[in-house]
N, C-alpha and C positions, 0 to 999 in steps of 0.2 A: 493318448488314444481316447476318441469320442466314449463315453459308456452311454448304458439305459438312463443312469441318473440325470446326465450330463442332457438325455434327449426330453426329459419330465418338464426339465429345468429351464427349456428354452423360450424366449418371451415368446415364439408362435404360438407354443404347446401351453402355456401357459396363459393366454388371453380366448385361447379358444376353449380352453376349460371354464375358466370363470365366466365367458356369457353364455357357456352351458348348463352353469349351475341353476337351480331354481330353488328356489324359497315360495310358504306361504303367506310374505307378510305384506303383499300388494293387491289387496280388494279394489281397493276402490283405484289406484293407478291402474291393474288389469282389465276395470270397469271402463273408466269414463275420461283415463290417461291414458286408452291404451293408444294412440296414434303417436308413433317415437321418428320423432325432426332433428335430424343431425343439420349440427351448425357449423356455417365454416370459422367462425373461430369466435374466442370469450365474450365476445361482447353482442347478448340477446339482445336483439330488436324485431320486434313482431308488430300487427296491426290490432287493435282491438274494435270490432265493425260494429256499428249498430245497422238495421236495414229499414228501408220505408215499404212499409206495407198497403201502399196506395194499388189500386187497379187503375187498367189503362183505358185509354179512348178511344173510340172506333175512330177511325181518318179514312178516307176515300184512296180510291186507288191512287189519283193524280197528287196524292196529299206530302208532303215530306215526312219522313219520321217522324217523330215525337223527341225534344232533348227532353234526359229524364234526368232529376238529381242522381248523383254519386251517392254512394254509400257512404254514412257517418266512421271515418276513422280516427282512429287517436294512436300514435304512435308511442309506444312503450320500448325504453332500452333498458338493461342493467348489467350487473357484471353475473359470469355464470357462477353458481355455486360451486363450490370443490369438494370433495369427501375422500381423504384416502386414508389408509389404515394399513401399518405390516409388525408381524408376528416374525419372532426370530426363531430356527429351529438350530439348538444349537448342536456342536460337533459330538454332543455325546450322543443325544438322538440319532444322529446320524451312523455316529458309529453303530446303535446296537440296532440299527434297521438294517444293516450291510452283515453285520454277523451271521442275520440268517440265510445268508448263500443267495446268490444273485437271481433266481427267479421266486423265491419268498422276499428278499430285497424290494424287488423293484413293485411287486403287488404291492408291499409294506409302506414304498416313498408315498404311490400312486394315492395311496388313501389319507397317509399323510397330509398331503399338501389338500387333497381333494375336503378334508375337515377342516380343513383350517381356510381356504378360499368359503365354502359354505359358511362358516362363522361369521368371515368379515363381511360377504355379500348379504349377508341377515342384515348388518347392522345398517348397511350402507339402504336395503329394501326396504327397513324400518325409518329409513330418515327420509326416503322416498313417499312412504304412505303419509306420515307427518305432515310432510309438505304439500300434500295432493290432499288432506284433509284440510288445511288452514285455506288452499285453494277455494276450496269450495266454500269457506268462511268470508272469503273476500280479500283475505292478503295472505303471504306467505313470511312468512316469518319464521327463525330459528330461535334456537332453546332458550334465548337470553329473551325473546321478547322482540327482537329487533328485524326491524321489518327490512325482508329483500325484495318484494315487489307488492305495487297495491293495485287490485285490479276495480277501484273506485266504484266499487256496487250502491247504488241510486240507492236513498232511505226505502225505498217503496218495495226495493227488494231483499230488504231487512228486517219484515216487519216482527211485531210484539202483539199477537190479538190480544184486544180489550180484554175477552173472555179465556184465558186462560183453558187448557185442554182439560186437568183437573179440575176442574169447578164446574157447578152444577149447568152453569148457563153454555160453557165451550161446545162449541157446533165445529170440531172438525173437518167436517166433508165441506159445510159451507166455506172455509177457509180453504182447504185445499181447490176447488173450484173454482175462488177466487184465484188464486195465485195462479191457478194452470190460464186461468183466462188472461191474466198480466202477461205471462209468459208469451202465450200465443200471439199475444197484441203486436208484443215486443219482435219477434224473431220466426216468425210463419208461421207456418206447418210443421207442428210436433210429434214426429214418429214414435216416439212412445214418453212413460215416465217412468222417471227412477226416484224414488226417494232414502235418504239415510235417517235414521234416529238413532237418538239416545236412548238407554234402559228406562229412564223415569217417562219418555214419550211414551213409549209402548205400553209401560203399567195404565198410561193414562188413556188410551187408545180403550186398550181391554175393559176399565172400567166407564168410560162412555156410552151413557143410556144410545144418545142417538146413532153411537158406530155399534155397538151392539144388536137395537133393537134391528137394523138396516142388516145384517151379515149372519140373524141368526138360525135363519132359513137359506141361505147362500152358502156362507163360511162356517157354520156350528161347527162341522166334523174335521174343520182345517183347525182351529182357534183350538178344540180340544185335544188335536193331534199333536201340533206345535207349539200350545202356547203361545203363537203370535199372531197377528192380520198381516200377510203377506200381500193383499191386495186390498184397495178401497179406492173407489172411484176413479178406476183404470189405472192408478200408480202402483208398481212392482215397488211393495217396500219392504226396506232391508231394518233391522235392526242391527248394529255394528256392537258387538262387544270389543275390538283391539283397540290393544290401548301400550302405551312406551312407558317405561322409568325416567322423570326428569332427573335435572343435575342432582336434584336434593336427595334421590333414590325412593323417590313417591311414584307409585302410577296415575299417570292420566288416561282419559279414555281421549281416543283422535275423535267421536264425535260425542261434544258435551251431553251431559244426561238430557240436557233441556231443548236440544236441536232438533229440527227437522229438515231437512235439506231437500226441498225438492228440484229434480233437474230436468227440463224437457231437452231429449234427445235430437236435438238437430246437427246435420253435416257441417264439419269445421268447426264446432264450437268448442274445442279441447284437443290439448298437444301437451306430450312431454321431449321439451326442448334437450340436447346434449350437445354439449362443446367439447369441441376433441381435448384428447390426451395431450399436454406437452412433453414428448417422448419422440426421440427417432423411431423406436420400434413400434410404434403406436400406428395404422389406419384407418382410422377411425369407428373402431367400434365403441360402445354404446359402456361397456367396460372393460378395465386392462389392467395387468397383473404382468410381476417382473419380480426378479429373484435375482441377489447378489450377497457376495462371501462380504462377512466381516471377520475382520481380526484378531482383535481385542474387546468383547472374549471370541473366542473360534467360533465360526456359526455361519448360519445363511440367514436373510431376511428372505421375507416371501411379503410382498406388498398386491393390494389391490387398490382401485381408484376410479372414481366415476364422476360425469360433472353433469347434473340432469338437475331441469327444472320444470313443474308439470306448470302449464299456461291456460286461463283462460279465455280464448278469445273470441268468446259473447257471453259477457258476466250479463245478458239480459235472460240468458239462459235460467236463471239459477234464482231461488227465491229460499234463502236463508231464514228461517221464521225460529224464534225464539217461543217456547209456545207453552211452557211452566215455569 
């Protein structure tokens, strides 16, 4: 006979728990990944556009059209990445969550499993931001160093100023200005900006005469509220403290102390890809979770698994600037 357990336990009840969970550890996937492209099966292939920002000719009524060039694309495949993870609960837990009488029981599984799905979707959302941060670096690559896709970002949108952000001579705003104007060149009309840094960017932000002198009549009571410049020459800037534990059990930060990442917001330029589940029970949600008895020793697993990858597709978007 079916029990409450037996209904916890079931892959619907169980994939619809898990892409209900939430976690906080997707900024910048919530941000700039948040557009989610289900794929029909492992193997990504996307386009990555560049566009000609020419205007057109006037032509007379009796005139024929205009043939205009296509749009610059480069065709990008790879395999999807995988991520799964399962915890075993074994038959003594279980026993002593059934002791306490069948409707403290079944609250008791329900949190159960619902702590241990949270745990593993952290880990799985942490290796999400990871990868939506190297994104924006210009490749994604995982923990070993080893690159799973490169999204071939031009030197021009890597740059290193001359003048360093620390240092007397660094002009911030003229560099951000530049860049926004690269950008613009590249990929239109930029409905807004976003930028990310690192701790040592911001220290060097704060102590620049020239973003100072410019913000201290504007920004004073912001800069002394927060501690940070949230804004400077129309760019919404973040400073990111998250950071993961690599192999070695060190912290990294996802955006290096010395980055700045600026991004102009244009339509289509960003997608977090996902490849279905290989699972009968599986529909293609975005994550999925299944549960099954083992034996030896007595127990259940409780598995989760996700196969996402965040894409960029107009790295003209995006101006990585190393800037201390």
């Amino acid at each position: 006979m079916a029990t409450e357990f037996d209904f916890l336990l079931k892959p619907r009840t169980l994939i619809t728990a898990i892409n209900a969970t939430k976690s906080n550890q997707t900024k910048i996937v919530d941000s700039i990944f948040s557009r989610k492209i289900l794929q029909p099966n492992d193997r990504f292939y996307w386009e990555v556009k560049t566009g000609s920002e020419t205007i057109m000719r006037n032509i007379k009524v009796n005139e024929t059209a205009l043939v205009t060039s296509q749009l610059g694309r480069t065709i990008v495949t790879c395999q999807a990445p995988r991520f799964a993870e399962k915890k075993m609960i074994s038959d003594y837990d279980l026993m002593s969550i059934r002791a306490w009488g069948n409707a403290t029981a079944f609250e008791s599984m329900k949190k159960r499993i619902g702590d241990e799905h949270f745990d593993m979707k952290q880990k799985i959302d942490r290796t999400r931001e990871f990868m939506a941060a190297k994104a924006l670096a210009g490749q994604v690559t995982n923990e070993y160093g080893e690159t799973l896709v490169d999204f071939n970002f031009a030197s021009e949108h890597k740059p290193t100023p001359t003048d360093k952000w620390d240092t007397a001579n660094g002009d911030p705003i003229a560099n951000i200005r530049a860049w926004q104007k690269l950008i613009g060149q590249k990929v239109g009309n930029v409905s807004s900006w976003t930028a990310y840094c690192g701790f040592g960017v911001m220290n060097a932000l704060l102590n620049n005469t020239n973003v100072t002198n410019l913000l201290q009549y504007q920004k004073g009571s912001q800069i002394a509220e927060s501690g940070q410049i949230t804004n400077l020459a129309g760019v919404n800037i973040q400073e990111y403290y998250g950071s993961y534990v690599d192999k070695a059990g060190s912290y990294q930060d996802y955006i290096p102390n010395g980055a700045f990442i600026l991004i102009g917001n244009v339509t289509d330029a960003f997608g977090e890809l996902y490849a279905p589940i290989v699972d009968t029970d599986a529909r293609g949600e975005m994550f999925y979770s299944r549960s099954w008895e083992e034996q030896d020793p007595r127990g259940r697993w409780l598995m989760v698994e996700a196969r996402p990858l965040p894409v960029v597709f107009r790295p003209e978007a995006i101006v990585y600037a190393t800037v201390i």
